[in-house]
C-alpha positions as CSV (number, residue, x, y, z in Angstrom):
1,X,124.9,-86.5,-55.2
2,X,125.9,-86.2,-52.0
3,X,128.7,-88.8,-50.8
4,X,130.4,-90.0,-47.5
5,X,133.7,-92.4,-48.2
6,X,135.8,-93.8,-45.1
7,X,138.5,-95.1,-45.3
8,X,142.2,-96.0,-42.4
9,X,140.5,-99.3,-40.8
10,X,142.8,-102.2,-40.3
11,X,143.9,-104.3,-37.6
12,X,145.4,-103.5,-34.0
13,X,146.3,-104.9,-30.5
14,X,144.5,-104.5,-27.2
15,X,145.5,-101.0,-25.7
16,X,146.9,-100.1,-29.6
17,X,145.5,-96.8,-31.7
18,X,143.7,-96.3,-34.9
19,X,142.4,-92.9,-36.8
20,X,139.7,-93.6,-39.1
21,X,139.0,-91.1,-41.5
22,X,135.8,-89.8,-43.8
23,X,135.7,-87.6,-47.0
24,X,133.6,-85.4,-46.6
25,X,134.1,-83.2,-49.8
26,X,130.9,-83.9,-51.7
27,X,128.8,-83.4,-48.7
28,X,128.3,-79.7,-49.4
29,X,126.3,-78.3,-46.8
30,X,126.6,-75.2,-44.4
31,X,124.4,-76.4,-41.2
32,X,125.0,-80.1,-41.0
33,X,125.5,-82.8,-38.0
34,X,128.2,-86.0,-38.9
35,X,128.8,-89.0,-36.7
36,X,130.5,-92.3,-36.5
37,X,128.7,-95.8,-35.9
38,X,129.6,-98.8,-36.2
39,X,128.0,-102.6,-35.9
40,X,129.3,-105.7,-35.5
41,X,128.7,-109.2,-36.6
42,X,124.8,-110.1,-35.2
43,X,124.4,-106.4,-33.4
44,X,122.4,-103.8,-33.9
45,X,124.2,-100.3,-35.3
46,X,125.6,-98.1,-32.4
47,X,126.0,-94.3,-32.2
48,X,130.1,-93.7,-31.1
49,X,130.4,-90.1,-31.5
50,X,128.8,-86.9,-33.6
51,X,129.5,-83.5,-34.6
52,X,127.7,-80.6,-36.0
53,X,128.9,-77.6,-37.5
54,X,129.0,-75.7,-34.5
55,X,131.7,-78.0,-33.6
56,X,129.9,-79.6,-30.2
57,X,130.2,-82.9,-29.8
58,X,128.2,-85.9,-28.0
59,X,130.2,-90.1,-27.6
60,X,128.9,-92.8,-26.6
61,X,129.3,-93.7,-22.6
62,X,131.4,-96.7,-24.0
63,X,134.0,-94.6,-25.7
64,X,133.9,-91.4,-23.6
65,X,137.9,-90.6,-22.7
66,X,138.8,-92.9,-25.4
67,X,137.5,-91.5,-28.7
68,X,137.8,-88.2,-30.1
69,X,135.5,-87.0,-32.9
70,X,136.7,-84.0,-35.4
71,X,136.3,-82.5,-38.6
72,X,138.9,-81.0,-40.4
73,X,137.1,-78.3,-42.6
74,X,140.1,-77.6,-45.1
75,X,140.7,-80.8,-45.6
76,X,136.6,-81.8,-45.7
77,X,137.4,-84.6,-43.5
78,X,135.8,-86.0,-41.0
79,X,138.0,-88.5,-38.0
80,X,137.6,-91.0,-35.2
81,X,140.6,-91.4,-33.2
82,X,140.6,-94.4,-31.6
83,X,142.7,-95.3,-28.6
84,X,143.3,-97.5,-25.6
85,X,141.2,-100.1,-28.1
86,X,139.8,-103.1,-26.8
87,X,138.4,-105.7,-28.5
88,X,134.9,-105.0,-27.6
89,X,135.4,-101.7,-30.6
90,X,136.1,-104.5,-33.3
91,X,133.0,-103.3,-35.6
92,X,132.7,-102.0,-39.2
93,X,132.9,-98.2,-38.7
94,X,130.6,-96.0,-40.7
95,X,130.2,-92.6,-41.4
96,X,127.1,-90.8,-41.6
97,X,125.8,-87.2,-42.0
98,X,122.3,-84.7,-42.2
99,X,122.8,-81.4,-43.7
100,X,120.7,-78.2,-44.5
101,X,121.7,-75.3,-46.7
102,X,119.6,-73.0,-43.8
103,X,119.1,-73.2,-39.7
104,X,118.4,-70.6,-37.4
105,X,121.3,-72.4,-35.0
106,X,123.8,-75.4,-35.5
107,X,121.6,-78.6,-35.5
108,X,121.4,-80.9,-32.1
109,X,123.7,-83.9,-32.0
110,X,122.2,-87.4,-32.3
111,X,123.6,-91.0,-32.0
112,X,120.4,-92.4,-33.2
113,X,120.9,-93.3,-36.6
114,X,117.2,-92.5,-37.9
115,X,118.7,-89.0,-37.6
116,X,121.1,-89.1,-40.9
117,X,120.3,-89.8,-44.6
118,X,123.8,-90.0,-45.8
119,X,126.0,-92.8,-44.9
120,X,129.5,-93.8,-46.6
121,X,130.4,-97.8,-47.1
122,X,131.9,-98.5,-43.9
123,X,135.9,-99.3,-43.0
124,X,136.7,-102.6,-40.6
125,X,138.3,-102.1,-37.2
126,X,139.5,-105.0,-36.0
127,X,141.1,-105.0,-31.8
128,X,142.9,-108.1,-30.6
129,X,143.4,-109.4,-27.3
């Protein structure tokens, strides 16, 4: 069974840096796209970044410049580095990815979260001001 598990949340100051990670080793597919979301208390869940196995990426217009998406394939990792943090990025982060054993080309990215069926228990980013 296929399983996402994040995990390097904690707490930080305004303008401070955090790297969340995600194991990504019992997510066995070849073609697959992986993203970050994250929701806070009374919003909706938001898109930040994805990544397909092509290795192109898509962010969110609030994080563009400050967020980096990657995937570390030896490791079967998947990161968010976070920096210049404000407190507006306080959410639970999740991790979250589609895969196919077969594609004619590396999927399309998507920050819509309809798009994944496989989603890890989240990691808490808290940004003080």
């Amino acid at each position: 069974q296929e399983q996402l598990v994040e995990s390097g949340g904690g707490s930080v100051q305004t303008g401070g840096s955090l790297r969340v990670s995600c194991d990504t080793s019992k997510f066995w597919y070849r073609f697959y796209r992986m993203a970050w979301f994250r929701q806070a208390p009374g919003k909706e869940r938001e898109g930040v970044a994805s990544i397909n196995n092509g290795g192109s990426t898509i962010y969110a217009d609030s994080v563009k410049g400050r967020f980096t998406i990657s995937k570390d394939g030896g490791k079967n990792t998947l990161y968010l580095q976070m920096n210049n943090l404000k407190p507006e990025d306080s959410a639970m982060y999740y991790c979250a990815a589609n895969g196919w054993r077969l594609l004619a080309r590396s999927p399309p990215l998507q920050l819509d979260p309809g798009y994944y069926n496989t989603w890890g228990q989240g990691t808490r980013v808290t940004v003080s001001s």
